[in-house]
VEXBALO-118049 format. One record per residue (C-alpha): y, x negated, z negated; residue in three letters. Coordinates in steps of 0.001 Angstrom, whole numbers, padded with zeros to 6 digits, always signed. Example, Ala and Ser with C-alpha at 12.3 -4.5 7.8 and 13.67 -1.06 7.14 Angstrom:
<rs>
-004500-012300-007800ala
-001060-013670-007140ser
</rs>
This chain:
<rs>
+157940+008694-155736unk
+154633+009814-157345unk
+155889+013625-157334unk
+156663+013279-153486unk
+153249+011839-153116unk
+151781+014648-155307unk
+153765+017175-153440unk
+152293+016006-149887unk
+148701+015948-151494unk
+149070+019920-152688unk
+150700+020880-149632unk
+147725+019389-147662unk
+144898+020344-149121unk
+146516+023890-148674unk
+146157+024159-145022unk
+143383+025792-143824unk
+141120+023044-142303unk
+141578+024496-138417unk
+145542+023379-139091unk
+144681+020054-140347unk
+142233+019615-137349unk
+145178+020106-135346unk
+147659+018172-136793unk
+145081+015179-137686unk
+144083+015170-133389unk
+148282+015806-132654unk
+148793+012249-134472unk
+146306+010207-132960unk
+147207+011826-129422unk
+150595+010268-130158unk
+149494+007033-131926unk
+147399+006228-128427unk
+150699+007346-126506unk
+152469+004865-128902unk
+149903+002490-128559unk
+150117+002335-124214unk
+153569+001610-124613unk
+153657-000368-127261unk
+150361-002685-126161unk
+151622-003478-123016unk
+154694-005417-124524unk
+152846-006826-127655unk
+149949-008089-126132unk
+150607-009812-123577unk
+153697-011690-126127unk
+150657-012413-128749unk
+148437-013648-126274unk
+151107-016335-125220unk
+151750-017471-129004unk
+148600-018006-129626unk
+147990-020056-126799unk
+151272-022072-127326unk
+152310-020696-124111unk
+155476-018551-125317unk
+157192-016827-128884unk
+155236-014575-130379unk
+155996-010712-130183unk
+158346-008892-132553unk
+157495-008390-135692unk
+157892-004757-136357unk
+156464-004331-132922unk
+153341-005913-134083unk
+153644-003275-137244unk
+153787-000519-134840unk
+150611-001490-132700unk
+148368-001805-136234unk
+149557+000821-137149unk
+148733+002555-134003unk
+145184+001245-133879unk
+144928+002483-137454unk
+146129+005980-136607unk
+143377+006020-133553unk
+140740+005212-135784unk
+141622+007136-138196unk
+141879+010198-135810unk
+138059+008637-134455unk
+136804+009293-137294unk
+137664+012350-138463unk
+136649+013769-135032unk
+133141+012297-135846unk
+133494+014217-139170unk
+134364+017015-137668unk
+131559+017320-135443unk
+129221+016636-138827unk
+130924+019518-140317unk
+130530+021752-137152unk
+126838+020703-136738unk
+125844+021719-140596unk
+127746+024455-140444unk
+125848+026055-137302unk
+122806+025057-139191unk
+123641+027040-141847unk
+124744+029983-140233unk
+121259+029978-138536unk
+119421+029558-141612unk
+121193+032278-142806unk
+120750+034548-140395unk
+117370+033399-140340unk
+117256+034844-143804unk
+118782+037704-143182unk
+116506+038651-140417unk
+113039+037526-142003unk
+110772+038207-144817unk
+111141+034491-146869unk
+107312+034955-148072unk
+105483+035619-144874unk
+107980+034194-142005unk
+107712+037671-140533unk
+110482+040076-139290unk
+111570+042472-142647unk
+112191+046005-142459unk
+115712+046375-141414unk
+114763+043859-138605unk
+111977+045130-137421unk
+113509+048672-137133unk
+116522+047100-135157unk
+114289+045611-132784unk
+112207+048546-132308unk
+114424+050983-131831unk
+115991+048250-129214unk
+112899+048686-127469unk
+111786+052105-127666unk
+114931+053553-126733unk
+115983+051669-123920unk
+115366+053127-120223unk
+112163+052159-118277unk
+108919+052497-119035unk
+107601+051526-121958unk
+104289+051894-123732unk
+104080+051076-127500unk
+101865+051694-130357unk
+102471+050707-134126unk
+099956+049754-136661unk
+100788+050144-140004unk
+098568+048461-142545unk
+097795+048631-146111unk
+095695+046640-147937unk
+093087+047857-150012unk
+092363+046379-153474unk
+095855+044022-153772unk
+097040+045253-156765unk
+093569+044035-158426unk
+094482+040379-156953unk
+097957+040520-159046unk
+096515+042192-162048unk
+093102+039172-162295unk
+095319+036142-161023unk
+098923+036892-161405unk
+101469+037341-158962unk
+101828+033581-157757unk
+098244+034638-156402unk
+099419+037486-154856unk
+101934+035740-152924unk
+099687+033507-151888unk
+097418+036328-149997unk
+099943+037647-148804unk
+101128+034243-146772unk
+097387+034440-145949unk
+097110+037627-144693unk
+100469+036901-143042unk
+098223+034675-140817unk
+095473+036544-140370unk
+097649+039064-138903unk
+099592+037028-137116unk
+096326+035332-135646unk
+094682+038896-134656unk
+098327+039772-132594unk
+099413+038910-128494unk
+102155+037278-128126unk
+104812+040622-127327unk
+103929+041603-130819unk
+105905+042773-133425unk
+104727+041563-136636unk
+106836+042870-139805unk
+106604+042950-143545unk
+107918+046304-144751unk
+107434+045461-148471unk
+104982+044669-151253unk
+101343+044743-149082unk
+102309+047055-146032unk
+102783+045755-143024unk
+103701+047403-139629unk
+103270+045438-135751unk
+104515+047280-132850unk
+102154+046246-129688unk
+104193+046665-126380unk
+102575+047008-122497unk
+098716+047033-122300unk
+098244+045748-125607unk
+099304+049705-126756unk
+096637+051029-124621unk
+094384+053458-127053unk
+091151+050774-126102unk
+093235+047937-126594unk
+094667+049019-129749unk
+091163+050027-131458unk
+090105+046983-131066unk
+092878+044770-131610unk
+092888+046861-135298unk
+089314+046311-135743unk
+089451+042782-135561unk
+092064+042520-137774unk
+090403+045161-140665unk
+086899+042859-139649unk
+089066+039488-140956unk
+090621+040979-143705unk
+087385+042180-145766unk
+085834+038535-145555unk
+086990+036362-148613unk
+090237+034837-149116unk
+090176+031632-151031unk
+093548+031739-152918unk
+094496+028769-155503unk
+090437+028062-156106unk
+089148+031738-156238unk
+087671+034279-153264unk
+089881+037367-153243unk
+088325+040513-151752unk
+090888+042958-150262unk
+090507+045119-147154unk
+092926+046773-144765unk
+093772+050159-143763unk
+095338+050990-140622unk
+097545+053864-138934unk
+097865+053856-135442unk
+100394+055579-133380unk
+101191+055922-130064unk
+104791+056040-128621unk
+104810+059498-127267unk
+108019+058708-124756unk
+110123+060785-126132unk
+112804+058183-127163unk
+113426+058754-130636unk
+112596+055220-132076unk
+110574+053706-134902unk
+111250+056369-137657unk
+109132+059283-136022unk
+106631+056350-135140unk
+106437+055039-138549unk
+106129+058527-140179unk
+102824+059562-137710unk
+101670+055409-138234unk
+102185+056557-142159unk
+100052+059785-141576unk
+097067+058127-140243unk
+096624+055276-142136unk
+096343+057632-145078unk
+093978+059367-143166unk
+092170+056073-143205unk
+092514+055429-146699unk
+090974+059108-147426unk
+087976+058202-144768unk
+086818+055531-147245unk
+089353+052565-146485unk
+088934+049561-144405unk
+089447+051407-141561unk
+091630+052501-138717unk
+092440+055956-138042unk
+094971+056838-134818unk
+097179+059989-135456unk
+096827+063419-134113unk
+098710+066417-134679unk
+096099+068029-136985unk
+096983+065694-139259unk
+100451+066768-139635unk
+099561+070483-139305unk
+097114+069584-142477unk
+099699+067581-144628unk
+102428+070289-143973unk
+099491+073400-145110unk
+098922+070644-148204unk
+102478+070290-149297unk
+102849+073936-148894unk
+099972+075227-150892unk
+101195+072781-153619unk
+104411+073917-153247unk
+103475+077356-154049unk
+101235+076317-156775unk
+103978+074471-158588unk
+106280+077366-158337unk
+104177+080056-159376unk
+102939+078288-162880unk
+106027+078823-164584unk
+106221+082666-163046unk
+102957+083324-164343unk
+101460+084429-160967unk
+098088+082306-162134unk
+095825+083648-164399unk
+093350+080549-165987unk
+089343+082061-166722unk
+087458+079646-168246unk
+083473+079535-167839unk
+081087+077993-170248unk
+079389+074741-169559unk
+076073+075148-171367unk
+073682+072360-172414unk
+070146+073890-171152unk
+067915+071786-173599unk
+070249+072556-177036unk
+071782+075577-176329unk
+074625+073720-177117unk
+078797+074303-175884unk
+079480+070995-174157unk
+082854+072441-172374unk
+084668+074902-169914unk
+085499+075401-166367unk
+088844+076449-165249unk
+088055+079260-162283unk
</rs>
């Protein structure tokens, strides 16, 4: 008997719990089948015995109705479990794909989610003007280096707010990783004036103090701006122009916005080139080092050499 029992527990908890759904709601259908037929010949019996007005019903009959009415409850119940389970279990397939879709420090979109939704945008037909800032703060890595990187997280959920604060409500706001940050402003918000000033305000509320765990942090914010240019190829080209002018920024003396134009391409390009060049032709010898003095005027004295 116990190794029957044992068998009918293993062979149970095997099935797959859509299959014991389904046999679980195919019994109680039947015990409440069981139980309309059954009722209407107990009941009315066990109503007149305990009145004194007749015999009471069958015995076994009897059986079969409790047993019914368990069944049904039993079936009641799991059906309320079931709709537990199915309630958690959409909760935690929106958790996770919150998760999966946002950056768990700041609450904003991440990189692979921002680009999704971008390129969503940007490449689908009718008109649409967009601009991306991409922002880099100035000074972080002096936060994490003086007050550790609990701190740093902490400004980071601050400026998280900040930005979020300085943004319409059609923005974009992403975190593309460790203190960069890109928005993509849609409709008149992407207008060149609207833009400017939009960044300004944001660079303006960045460079005023953060109080983080009982200290004032002083960062800044640099800022790329780039304007779609219509020509449908989504966020990469964006990002990479966003990328070239908030560099552009950073060179200008930082805490600043700088909006992209093609000379600053044409200038990186002539840059990588010349370096390019440079690098090769070391090793070939093509460079030929003279070194001038560097002459103390008072002493007379050798204090070094310049490489012409």
């Amino acid at each position: 008997m116990t190794q029957t029992l044992g068998s009918i527990r293993t062979r149970w908890s095997g099935l797959t719990h859509a299959r014991r759904d389904l046999i679980t709601g195919a019994i109680t259908l039947a015990a409440i089948v069981l139980f309309v037929f059954t009722g209407g010949a107990v009941m009315p019996a066990t109503v007149k015995a305990l009145t004194g007005a007749g015999v009471g019903a069958d015995r076994i009959l009897v059986t079969a109705l409790l047993l019914n009415l368990a069944l049904i409850l039993f079936g009641w119940r799991r059906c309320h479990d079931l709709e537990v389970e199915i309630a958690e279990r959409k909760s935690a397939e929106e958790h996770a794909k919150l998760l999966a879709s946002r950056d768990p420090l700041t609450g904003f979109l991440n990189r692979r989610s921002l680009t999704e939704a971008a390129n969503e945008i940007l490449t689908s037909p009718g008109p649409s003007k967009a601009a991306l800032l991409l922002v880099d703060l100035d000074h972080f890595k002096n936060v994490n280096d003086l007050y550790g990187h609990a701190a740093g997280d902490s400004l980071l959920r601050a400026v998280a707010e900040v930005i979020e604060d300085c943004m319409p409500a059609t923005a974009h706001c992403g975190r593309l990783g460790g203190d960069e940050f890109a928005i993509l402003l849609l409709g008149s918000a992407a207008e060149p004036e609207a833009a400017s000033e939009i960044a300004g305000t944001m660079i303006r509320r960045l460079s005023q103090p953060i109080e983080i765990e009982g200290v004032l942090a002083h960062i800044g914010a640099s800022v790329g701006i780039a304007l779609e240019d219509g020509a449908g190829g989504g966020i990469d080209p964006l990002m990479r122009r966003a990328d070239i002018a908030m560099y552009e920024a950073k060179k200008g003396g930082r805490e600043r916005y700088a909006w992209f134009d093609e000379s600053m391409e044409s200038e990186l390009r002539r840059r990588n080139i010349v370096e390019a060049g440079i690098r090769a032709g070391i090793p070939r010898g093509e460079f030929i080092p003279y070194y001038e003095q560097q002459v103390d005027l008072l002493t007379g004295e050798l204090r070094g050499f310049e490489v012409l």
